[in-house]
PQR file of N, CA, C, O and H, with PARSE charges and radii, in Angstrom:
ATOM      1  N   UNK A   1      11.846  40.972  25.717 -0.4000 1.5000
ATOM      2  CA  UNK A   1      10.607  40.311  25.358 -0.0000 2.0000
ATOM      3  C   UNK A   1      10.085  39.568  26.591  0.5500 1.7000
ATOM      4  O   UNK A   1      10.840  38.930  27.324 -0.5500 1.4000
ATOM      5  N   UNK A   2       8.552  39.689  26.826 -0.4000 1.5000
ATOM      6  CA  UNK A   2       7.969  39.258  28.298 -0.0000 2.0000
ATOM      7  C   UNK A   2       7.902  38.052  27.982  0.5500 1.7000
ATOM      8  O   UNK A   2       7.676  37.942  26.777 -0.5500 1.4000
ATOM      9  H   UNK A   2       7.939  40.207  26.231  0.4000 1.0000
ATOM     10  N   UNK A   3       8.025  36.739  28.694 -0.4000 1.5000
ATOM     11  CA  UNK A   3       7.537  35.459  28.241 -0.0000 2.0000
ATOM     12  C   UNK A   3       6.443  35.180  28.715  0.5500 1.7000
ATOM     13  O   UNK A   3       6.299  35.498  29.895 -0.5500 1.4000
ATOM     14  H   UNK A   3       8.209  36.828  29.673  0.4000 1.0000
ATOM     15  N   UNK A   4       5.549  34.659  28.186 -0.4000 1.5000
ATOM     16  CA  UNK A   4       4.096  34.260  28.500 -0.0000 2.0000
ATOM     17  C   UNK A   4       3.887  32.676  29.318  0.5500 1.7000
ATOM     18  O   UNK A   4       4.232  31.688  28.669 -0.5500 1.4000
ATOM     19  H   UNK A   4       5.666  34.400  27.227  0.4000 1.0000
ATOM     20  N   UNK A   5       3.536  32.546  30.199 -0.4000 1.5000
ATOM     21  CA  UNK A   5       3.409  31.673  31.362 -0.0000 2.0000
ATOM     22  C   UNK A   5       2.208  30.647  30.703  0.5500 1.7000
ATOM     23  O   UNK A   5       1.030  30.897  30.444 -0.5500 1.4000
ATOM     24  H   UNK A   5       3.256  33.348  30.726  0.4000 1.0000
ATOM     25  N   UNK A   6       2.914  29.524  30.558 -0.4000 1.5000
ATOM     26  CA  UNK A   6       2.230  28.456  30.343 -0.0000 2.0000
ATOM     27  C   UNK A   6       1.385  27.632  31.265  0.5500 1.7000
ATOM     28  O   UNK A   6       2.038  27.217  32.223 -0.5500 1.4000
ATOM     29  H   UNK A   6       3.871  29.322  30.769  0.4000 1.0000
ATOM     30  N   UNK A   7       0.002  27.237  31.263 -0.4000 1.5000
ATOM     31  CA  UNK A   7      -0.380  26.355  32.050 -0.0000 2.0000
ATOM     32  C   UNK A   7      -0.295  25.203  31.923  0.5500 1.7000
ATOM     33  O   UNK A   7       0.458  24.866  31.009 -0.5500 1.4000
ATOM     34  H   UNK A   7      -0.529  27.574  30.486  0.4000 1.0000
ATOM     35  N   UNK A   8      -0.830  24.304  32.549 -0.4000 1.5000
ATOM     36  CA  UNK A   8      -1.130  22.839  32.163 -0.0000 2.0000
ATOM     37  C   UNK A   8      -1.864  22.407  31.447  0.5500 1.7000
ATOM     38  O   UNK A   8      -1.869  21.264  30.989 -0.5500 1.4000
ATOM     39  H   UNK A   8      -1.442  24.578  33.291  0.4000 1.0000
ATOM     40  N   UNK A   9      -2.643  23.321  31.235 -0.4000 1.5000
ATOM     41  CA  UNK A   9      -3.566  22.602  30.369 -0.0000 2.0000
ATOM     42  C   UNK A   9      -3.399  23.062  29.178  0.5500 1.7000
ATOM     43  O   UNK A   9      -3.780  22.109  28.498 -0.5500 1.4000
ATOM     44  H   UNK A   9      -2.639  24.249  31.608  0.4000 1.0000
ATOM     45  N   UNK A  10      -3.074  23.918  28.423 -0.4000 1.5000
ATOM     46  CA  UNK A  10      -2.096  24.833  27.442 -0.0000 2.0000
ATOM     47  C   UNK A  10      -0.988  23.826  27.245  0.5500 1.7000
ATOM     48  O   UNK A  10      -0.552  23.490  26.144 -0.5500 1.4000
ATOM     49  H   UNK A  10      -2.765  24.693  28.975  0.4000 1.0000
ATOM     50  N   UNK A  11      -0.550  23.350  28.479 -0.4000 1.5000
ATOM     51  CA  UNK A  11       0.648  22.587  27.382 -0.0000 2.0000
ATOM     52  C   UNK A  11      -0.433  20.930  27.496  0.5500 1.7000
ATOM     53  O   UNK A  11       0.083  20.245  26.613 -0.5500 1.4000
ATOM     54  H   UNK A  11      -0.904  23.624  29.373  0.4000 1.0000
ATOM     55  N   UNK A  12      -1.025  20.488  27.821 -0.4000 1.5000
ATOM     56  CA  UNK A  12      -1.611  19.651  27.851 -0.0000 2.0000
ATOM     57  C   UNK A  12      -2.557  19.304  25.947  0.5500 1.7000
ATOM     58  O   UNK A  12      -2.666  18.268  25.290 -0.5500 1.4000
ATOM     59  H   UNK A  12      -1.444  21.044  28.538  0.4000 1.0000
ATOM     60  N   UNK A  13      -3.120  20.982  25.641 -0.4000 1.5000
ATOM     61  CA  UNK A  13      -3.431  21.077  24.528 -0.0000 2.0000
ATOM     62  C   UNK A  13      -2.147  20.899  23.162  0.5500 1.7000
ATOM     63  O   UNK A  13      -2.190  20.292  22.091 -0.5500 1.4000
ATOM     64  H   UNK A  13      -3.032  21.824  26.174  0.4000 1.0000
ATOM     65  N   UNK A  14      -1.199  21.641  23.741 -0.4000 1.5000
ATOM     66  CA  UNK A  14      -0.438  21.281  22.809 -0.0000 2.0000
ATOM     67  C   UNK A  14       0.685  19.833  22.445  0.5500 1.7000
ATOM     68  O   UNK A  14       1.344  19.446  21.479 -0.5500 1.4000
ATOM     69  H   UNK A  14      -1.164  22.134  24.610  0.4000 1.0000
ATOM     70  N   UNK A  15       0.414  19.373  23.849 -0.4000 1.5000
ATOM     71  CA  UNK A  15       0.640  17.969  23.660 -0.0000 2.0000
ATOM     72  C   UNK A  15      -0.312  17.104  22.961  0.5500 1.7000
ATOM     73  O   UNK A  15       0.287  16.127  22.511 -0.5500 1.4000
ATOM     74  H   UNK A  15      -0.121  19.687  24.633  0.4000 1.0000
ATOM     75  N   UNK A  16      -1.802  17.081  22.647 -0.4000 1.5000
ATOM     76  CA  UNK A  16      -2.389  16.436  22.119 -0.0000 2.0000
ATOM     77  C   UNK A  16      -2.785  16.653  21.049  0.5500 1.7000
ATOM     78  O   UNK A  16      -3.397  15.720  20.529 -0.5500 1.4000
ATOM     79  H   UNK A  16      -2.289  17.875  23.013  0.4000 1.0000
ATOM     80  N   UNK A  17      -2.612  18.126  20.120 -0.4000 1.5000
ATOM     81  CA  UNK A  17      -2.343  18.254  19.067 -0.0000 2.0000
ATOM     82  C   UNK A  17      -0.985  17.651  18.503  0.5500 1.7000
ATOM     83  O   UNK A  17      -0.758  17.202  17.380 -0.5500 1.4000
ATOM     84  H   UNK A  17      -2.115  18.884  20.542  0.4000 1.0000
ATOM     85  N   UNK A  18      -0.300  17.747  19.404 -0.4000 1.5000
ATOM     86  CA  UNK A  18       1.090  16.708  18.299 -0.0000 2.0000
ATOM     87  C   UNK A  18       1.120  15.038  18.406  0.5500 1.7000
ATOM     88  O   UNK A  18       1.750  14.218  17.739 -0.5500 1.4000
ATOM     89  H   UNK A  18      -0.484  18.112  20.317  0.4000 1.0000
ATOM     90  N   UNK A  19       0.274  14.884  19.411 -0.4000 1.5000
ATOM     91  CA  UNK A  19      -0.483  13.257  19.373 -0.0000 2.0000
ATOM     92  C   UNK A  19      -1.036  13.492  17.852  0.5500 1.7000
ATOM     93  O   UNK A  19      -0.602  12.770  16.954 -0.5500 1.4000
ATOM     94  H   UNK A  19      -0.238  15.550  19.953  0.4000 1.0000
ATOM     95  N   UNK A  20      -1.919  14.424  17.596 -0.4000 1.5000
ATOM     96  CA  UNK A  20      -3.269  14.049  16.528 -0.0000 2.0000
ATOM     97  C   UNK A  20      -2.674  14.090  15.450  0.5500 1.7000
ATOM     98  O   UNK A  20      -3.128  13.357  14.571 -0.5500 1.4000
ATOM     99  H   UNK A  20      -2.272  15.011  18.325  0.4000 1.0000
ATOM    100  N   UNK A  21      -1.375  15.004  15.095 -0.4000 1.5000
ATOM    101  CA  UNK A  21      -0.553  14.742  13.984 -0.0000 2.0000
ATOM    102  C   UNK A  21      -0.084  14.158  14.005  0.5500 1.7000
ATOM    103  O   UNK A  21       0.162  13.951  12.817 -0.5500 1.4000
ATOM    104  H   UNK A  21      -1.007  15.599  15.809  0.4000 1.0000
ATOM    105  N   UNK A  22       0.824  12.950  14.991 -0.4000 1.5000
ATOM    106  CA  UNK A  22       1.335  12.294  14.622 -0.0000 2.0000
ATOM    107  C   UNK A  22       0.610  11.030  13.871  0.5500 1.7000
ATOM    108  O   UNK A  22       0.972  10.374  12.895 -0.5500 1.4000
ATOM    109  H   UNK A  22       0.625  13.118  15.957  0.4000 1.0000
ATOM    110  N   UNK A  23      -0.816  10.924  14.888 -0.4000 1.5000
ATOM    111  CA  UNK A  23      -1.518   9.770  14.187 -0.0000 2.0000
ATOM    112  C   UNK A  23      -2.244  10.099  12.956  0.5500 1.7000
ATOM    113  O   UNK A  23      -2.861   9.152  12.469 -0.5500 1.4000
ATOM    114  H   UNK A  23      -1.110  11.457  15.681  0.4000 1.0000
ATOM    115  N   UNK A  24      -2.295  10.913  12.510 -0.4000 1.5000
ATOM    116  CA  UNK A  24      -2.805  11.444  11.302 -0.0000 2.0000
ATOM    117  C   UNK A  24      -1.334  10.745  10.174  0.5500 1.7000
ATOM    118  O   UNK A  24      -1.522  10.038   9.183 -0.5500 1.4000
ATOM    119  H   UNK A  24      -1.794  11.682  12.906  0.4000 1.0000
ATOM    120  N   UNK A  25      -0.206  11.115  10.601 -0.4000 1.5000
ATOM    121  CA  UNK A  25       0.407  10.888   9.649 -0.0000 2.0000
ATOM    122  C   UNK A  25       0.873   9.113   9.455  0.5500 1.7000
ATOM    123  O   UNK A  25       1.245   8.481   8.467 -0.5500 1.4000
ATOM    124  H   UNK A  25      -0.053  11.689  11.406  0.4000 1.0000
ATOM    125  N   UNK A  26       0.635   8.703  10.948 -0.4000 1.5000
ATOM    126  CA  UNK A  26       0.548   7.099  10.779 -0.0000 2.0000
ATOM    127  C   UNK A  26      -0.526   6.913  10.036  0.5500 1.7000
ATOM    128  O   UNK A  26      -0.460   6.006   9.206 -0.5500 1.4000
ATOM    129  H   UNK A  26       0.333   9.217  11.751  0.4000 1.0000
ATOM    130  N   UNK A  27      -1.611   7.602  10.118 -0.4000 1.5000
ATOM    131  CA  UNK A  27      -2.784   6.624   9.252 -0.0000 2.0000
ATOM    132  C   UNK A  27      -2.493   6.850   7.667  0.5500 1.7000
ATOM    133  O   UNK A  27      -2.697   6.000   6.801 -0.5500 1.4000
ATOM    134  H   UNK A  27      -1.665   8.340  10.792  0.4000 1.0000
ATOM    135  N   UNK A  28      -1.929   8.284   7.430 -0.4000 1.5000
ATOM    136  CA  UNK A  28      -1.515   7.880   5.963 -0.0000 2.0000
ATOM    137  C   UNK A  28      -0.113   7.090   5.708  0.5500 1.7000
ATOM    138  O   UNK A  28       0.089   6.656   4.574 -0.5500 1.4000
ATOM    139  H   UNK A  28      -1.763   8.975   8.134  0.4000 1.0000
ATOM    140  N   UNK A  29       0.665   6.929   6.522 -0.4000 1.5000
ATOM    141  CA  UNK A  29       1.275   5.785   6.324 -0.0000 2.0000
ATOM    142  C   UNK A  29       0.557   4.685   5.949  0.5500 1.7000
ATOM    143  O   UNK A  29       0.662   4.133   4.853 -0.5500 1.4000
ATOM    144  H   UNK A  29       0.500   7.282   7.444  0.4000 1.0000
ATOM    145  N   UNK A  30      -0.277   4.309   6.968 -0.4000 1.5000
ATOM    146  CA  UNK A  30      -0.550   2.660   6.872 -0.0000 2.0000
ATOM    147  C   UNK A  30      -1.542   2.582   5.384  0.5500 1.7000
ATOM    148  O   UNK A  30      -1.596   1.587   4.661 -0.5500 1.4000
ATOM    149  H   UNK A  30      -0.362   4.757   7.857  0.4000 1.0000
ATOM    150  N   UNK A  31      -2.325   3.950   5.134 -0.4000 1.5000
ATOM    151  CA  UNK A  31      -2.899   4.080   4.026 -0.0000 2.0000
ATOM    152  C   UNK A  31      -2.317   3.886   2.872  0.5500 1.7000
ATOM    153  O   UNK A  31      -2.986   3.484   1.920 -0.5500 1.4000
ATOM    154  H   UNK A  31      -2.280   4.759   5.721  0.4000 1.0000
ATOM    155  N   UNK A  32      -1.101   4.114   2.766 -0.4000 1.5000
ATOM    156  CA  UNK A  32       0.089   4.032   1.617 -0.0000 2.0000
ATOM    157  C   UNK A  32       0.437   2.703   1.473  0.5500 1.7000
ATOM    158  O   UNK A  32       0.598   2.135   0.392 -0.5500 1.4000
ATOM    159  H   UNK A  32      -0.558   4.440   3.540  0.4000 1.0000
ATOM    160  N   UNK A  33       0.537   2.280   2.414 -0.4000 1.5000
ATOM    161  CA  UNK A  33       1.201   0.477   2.943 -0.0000 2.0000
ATOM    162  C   UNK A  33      -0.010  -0.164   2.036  0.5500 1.7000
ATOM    163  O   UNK A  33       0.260  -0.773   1.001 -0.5500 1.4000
ATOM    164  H   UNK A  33       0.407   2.741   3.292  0.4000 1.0000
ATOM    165  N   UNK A  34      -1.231  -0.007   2.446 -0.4000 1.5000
ATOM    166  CA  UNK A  34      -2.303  -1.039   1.750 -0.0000 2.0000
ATOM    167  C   UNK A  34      -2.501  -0.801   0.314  0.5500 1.7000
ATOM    168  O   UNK A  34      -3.110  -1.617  -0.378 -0.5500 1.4000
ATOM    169  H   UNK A  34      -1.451   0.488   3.287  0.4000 1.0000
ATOM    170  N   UNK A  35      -1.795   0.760  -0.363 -0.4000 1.5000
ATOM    171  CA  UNK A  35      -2.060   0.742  -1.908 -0.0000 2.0000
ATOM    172  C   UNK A  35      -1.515   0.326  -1.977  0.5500 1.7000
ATOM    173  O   UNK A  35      -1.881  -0.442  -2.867 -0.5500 1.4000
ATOM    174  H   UNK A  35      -1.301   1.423   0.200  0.4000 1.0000
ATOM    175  N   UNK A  36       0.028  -0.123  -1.520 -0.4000 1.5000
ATOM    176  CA  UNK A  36       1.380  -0.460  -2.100 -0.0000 2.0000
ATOM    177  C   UNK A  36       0.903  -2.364  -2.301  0.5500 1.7000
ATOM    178  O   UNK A  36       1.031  -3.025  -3.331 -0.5500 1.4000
ATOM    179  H   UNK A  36       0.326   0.501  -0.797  0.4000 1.0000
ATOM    180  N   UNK A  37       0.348  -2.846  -0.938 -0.4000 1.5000
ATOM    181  CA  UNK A  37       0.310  -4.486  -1.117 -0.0000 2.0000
ATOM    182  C   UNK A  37      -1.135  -4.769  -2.173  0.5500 1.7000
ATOM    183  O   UNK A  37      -1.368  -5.894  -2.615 -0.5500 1.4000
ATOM    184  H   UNK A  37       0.244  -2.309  -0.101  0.4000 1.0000
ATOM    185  N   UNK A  38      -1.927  -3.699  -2.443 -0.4000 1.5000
ATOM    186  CA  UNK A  38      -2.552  -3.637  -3.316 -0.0000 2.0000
ATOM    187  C   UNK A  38      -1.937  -4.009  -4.316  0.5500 1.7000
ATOM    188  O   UNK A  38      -1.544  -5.172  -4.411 -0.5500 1.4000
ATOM    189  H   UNK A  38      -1.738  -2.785  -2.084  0.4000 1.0000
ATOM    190  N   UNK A  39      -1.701  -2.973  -5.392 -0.4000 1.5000
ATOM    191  CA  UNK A  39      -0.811  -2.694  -6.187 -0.0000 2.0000
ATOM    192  C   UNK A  39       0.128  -4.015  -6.995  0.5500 1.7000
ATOM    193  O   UNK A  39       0.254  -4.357  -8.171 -0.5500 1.4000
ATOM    194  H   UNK A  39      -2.020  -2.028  -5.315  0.4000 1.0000
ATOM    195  N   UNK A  40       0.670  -4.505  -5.703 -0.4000 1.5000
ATOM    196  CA  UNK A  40       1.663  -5.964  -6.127 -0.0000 2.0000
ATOM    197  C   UNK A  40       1.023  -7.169  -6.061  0.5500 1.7000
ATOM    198  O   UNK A  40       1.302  -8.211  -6.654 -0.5500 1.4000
ATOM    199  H   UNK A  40       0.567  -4.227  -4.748  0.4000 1.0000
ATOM    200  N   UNK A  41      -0.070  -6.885  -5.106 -0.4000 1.5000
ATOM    201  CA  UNK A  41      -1.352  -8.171  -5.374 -0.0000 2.0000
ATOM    202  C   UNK A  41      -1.376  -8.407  -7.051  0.5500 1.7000
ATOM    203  O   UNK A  41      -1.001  -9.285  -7.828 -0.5500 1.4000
ATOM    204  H   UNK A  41      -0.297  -6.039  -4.624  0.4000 1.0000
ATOM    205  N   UNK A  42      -2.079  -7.022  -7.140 -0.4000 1.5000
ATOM    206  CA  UNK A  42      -2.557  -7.041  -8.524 -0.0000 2.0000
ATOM    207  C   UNK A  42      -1.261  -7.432  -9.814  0.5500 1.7000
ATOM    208  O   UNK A  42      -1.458  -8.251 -10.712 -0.5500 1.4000
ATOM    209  H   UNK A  42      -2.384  -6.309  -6.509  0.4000 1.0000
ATOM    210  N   UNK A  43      -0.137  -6.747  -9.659 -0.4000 1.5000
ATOM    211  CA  UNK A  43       0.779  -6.842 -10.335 -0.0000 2.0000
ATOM    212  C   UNK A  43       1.274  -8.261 -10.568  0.5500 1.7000
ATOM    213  O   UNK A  43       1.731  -8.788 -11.583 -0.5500 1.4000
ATOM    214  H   UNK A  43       0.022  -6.082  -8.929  0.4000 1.0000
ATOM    215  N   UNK A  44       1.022  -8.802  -9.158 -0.4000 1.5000
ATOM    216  CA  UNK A  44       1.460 -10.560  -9.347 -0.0000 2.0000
ATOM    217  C   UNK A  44       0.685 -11.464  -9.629  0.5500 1.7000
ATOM    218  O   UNK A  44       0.996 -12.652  -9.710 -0.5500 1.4000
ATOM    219  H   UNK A  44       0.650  -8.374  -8.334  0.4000 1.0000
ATOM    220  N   UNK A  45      -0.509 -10.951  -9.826 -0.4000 1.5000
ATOM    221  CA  UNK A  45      -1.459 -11.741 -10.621 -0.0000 2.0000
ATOM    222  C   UNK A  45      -1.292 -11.910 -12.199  0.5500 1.7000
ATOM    223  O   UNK A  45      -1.307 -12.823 -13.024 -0.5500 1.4000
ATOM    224  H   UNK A  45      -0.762  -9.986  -9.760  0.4000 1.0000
ATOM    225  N   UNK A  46      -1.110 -10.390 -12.160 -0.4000 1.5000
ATOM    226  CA  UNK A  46      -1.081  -9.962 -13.554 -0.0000 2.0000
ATOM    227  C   UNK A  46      -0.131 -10.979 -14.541  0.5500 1.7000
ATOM    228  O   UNK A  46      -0.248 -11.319 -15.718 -0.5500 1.4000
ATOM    229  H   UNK A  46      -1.099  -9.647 -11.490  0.4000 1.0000
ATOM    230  N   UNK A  47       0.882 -11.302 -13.465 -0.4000 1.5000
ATOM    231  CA  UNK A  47       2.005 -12.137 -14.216 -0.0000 2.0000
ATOM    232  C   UNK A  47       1.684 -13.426 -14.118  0.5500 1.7000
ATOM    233  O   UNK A  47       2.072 -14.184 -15.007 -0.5500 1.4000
ATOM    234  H   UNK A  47       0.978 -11.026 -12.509  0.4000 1.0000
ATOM    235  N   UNK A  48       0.929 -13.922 -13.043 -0.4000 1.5000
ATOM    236  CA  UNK A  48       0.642 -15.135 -13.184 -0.0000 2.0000
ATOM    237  C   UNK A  48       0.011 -15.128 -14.396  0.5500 1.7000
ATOM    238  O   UNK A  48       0.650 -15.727 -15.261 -0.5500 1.4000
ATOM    239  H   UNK A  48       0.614 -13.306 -12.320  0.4000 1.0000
ATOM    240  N   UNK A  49      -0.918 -14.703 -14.718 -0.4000 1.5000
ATOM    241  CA  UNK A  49      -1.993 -14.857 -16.065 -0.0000 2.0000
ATOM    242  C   UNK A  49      -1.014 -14.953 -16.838  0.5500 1.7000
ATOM    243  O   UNK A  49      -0.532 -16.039 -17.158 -0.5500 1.4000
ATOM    244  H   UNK A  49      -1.437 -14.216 -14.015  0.4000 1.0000
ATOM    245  N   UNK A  50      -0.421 -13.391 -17.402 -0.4000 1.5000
ATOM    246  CA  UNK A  50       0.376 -13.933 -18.541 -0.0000 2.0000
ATOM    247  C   UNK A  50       1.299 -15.216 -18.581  0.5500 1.7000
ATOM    248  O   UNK A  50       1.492 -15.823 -19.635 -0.5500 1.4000
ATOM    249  H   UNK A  50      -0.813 -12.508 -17.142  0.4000 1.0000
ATOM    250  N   UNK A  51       1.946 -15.656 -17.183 -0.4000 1.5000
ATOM    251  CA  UNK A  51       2.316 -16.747 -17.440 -0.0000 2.0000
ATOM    252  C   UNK A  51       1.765 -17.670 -17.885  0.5500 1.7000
ATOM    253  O   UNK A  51       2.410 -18.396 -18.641 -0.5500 1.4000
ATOM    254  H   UNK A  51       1.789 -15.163 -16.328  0.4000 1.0000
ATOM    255  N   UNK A  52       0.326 -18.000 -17.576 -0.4000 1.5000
ATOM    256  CA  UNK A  52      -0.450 -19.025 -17.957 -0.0000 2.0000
ATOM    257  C   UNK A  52      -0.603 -19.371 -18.882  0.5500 1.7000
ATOM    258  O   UNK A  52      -0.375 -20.490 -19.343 -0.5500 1.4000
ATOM    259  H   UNK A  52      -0.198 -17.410 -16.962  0.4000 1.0000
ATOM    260  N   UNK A  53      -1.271 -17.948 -19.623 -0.4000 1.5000
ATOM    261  CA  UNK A  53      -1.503 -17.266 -20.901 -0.0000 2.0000
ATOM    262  C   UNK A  53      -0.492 -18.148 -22.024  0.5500 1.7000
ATOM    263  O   UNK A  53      -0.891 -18.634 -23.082 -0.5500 1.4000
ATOM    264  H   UNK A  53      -1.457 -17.040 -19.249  0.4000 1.0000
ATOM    265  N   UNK A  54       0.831 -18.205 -21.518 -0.4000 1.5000
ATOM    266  CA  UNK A  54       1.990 -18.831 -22.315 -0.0000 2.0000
ATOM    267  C   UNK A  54       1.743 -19.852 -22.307  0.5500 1.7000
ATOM    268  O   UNK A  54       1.429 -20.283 -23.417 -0.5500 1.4000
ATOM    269  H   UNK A  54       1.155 -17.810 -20.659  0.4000 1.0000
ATOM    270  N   UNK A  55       1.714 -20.923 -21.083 -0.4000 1.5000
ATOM    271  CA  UNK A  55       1.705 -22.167 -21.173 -0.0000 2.0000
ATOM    272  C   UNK A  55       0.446 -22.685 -21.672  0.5500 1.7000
ATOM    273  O   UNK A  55       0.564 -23.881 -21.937 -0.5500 1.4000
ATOM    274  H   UNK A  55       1.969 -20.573 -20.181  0.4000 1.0000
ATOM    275  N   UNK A  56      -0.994 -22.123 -21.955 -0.4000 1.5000
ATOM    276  CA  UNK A  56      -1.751 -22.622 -22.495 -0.0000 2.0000
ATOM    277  C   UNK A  56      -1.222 -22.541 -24.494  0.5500 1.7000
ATOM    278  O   UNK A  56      -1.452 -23.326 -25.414 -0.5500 1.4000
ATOM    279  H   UNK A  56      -1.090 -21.151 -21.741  0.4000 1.0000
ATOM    280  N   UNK A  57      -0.597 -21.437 -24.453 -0.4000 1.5000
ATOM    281  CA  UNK A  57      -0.472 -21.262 -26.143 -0.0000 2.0000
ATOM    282  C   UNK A  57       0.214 -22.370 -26.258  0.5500 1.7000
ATOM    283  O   UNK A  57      -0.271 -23.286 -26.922 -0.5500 1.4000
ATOM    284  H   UNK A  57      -0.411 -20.799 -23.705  0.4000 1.0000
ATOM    285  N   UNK A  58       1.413 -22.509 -25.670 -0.4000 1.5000
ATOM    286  CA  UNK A  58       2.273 -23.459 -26.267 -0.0000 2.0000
ATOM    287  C   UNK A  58       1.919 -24.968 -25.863  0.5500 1.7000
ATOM    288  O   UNK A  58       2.641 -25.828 -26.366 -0.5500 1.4000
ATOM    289  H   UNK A  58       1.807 -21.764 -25.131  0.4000 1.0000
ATOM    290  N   UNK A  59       0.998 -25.343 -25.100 -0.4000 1.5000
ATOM    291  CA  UNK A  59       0.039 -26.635 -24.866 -0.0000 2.0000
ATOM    292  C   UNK A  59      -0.418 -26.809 -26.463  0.5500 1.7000
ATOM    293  O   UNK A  59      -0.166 -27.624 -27.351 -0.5500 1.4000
ATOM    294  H   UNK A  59       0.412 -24.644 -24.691  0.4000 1.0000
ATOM    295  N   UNK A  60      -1.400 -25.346 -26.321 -0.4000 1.5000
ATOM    296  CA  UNK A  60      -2.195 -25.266 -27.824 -0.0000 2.0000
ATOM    297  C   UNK A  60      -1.311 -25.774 -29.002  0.5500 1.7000
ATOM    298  O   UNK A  60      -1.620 -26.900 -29.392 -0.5500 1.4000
ATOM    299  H   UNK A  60      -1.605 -24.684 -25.600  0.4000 1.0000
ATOM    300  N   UNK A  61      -0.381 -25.236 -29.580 -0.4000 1.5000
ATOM    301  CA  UNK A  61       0.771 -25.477 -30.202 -0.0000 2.0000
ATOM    302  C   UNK A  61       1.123 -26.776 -30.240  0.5500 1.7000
ATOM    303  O   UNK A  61       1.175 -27.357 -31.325 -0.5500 1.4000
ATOM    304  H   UNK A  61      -0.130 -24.321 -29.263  0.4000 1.0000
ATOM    305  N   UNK A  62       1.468 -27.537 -28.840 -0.4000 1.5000
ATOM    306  CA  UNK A  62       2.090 -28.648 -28.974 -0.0000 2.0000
ATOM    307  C   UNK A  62       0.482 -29.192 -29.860  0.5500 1.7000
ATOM    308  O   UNK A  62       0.526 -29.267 -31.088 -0.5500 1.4000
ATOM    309  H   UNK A  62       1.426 -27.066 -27.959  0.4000 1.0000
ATOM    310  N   UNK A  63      -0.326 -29.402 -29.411 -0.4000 1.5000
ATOM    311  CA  UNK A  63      -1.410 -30.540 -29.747 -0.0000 2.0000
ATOM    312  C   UNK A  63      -1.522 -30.081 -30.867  0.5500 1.7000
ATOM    313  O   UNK A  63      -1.805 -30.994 -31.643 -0.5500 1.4000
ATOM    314  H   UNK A  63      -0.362 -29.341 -28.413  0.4000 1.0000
ATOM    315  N   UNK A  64      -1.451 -29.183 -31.332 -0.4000 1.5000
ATOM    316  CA  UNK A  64      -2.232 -28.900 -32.538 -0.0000 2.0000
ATOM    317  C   UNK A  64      -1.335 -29.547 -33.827  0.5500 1.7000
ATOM    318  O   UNK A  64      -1.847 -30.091 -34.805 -0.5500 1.4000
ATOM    319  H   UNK A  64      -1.221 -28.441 -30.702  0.4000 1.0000
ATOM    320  N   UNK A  65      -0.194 -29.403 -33.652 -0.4000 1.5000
ATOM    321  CA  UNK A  65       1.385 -29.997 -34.107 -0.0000 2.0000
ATOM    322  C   UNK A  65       0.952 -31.495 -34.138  0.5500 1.7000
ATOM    323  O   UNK A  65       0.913 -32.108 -35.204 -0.5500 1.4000
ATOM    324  H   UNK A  65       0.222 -28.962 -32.857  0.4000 1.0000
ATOM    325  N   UNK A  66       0.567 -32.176 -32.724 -0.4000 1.5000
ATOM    326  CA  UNK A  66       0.646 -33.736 -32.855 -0.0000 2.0000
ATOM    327  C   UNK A  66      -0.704 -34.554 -33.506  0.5500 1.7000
ATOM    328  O   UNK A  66      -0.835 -35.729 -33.848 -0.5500 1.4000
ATOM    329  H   UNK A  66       0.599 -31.677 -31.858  0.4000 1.0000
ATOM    330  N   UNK A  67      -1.792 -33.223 -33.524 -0.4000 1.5000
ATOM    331  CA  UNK A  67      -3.155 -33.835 -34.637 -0.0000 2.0000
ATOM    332  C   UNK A  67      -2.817 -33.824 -36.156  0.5500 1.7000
ATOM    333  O   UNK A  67      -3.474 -34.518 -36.932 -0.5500 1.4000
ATOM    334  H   UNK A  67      -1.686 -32.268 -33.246  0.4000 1.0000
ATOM    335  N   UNK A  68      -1.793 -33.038 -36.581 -0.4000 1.5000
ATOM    336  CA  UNK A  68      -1.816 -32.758 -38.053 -0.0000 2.0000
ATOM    337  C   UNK A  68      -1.159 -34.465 -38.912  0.5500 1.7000
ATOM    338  O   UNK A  68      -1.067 -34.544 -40.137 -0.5500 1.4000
ATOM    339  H   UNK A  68      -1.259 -32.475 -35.950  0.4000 1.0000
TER
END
């Protein structure tokens, strides 16, 4: 089999196609990273409320207990 003679700029191209994939696949990394702190933003809100959610019922509860 003949081997085919590479230039510089041939490997120059194929060096910067594996640049462009690599940053392609960092950007969906970092794209993944921001649903993820998304995601637990939201999730830890979510719990704050319901926590709240509790301590207002049982506020409610207590007073309503100490008017009767």
């Amino acid at each position: 089999m003949k081997k085919q003679e590479m230039s510089i700029d041939d490997l120059a191209v194929m060096i910067n196609k594996s640049f462009n994939h690599v940053e392609e696949r960092l950007d969906s990394l970092e794209q993944g990273q921001k649903e993820i702190k998304q995601e637990l933003t939201f999730t830890a809100r979510k719990f704050e409320v319901t926590d709240l959610t509790s301590r207002v019922e049982k506020l409610e509860y207590k007073m309503a207990k100490m008017t009767k």
